[in-house]
C-alpha positions as CSV (number, residue, x, y, z in Angstrom):
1,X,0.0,0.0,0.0
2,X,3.0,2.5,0.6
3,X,4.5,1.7,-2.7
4,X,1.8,2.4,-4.9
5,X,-0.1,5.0,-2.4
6,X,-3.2,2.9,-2.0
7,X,-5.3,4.1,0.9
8,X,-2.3,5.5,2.2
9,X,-0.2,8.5,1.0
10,X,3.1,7.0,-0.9
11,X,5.7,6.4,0.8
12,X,8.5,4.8,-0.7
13,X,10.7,4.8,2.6
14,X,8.0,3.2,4.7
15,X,7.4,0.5,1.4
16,X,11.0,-0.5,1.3
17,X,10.8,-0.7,5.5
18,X,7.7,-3.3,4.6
19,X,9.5,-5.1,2.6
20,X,12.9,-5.5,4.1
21,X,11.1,-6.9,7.6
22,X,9.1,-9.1,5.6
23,X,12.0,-10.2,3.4
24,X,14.2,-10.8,6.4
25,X,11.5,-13.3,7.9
26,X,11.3,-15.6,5.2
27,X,8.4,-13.8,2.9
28,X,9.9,-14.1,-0.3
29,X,7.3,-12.0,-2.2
30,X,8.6,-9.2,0.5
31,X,12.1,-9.9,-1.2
32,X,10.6,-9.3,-5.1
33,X,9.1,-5.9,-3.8
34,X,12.1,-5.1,-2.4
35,X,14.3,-6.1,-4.7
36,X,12.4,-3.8,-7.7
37,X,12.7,-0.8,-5.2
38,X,16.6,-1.4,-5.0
39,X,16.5,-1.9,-8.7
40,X,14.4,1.6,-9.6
41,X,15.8,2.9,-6.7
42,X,12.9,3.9,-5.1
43,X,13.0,5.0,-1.4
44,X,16.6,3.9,-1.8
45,X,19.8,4.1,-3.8
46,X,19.2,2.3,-6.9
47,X,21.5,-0.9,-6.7
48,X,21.3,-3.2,-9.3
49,X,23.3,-5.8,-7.6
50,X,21.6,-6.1,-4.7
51,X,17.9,-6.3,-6.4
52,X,19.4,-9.1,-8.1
53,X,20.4,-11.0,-5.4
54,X,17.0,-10.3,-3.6
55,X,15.1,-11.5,-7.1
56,X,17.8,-14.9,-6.6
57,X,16.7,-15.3,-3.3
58,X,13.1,-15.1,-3.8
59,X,13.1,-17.1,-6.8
60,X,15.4,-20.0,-4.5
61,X,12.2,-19.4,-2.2
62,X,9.3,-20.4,-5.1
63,X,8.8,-16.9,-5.9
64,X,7.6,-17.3,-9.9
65,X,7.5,-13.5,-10.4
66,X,11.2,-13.2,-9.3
67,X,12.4,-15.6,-11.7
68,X,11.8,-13.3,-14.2
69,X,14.4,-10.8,-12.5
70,X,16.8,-13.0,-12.5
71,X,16.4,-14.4,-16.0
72,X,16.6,-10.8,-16.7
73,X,19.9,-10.2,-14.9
74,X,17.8,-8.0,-12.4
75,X,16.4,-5.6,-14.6
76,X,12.8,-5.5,-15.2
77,X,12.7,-1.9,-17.0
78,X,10.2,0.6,-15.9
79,X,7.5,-0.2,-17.9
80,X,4.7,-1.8,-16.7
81,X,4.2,-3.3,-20.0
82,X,7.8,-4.6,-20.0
83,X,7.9,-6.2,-16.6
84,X,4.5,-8.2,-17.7
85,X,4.4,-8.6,-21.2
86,X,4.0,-12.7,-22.0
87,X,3.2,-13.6,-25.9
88,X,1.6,-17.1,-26.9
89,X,-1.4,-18.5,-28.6
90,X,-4.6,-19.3,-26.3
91,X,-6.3,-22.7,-27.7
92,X,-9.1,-24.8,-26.9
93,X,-8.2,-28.0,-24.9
94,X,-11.1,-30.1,-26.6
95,X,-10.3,-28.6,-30.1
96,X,-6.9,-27.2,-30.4
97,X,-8.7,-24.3,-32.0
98,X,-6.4,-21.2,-31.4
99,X,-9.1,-18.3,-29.2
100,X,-8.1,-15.2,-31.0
101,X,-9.9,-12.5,-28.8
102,X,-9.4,-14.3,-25.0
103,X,-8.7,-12.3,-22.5
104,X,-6.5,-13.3,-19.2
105,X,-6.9,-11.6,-16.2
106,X,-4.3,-12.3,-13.2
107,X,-5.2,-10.0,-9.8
108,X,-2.9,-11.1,-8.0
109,X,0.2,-11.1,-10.0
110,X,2.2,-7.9,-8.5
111,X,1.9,-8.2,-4.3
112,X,2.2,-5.1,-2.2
113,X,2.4,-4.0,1.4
């Protein structure tokens, strides 16, 4: 909620305090959120190293979402488009018939404290 100001004013400091207790006591969703603030270097100094090694650690932990940072050596971009873009065909398990307008909806994909 303090990262993205939801029902709370933003507050990147406060987000990156979330995340770092969270992190430390075994959360590793807490370590992907805090690992993109390192990376972006919001509410602290931007260190690509260290948001790597927090995306390794939560991705060690079962983290899917981390993965991705560390397939992509830690950098996610800054585009929202860019950190969840996936490409593929949709099909019909009884037919095989491709779906060309289905839509996919994931709520839950991008935690937040």
């Amino acid at each position: 909620m303090y990262q993205l100001g939801e029902s709370v004013a933003q507050d990147f400091e406060r987000a990156v305090f979330v995340f770092q207790r969270g992190c430390e006591g075994g959360l590793p969703e807490a370590c992907t959120n805090l690992a993109f603030m390192y990376e972006t270097g919001s509410g602290v100094t931007q260190d690509p190293a260290r948001a790597f090694g927090l995306y390794q650690a939560a991705c060690e932990g079962g983290e899917m979402l981390a993965c991705r940072g560390v397939l992509m050596g830690g950098q996610w971009g800054t585009e929202v488009g860019e950190r969840f873009s996936k490409s593929g065909q949709i099909g019909d398990t009884e037919t095989g018939v491709a779906l060309s307008e289905a839509i996919i909806e994931l709520p839950d994909l991008w935690g937040s404290a």
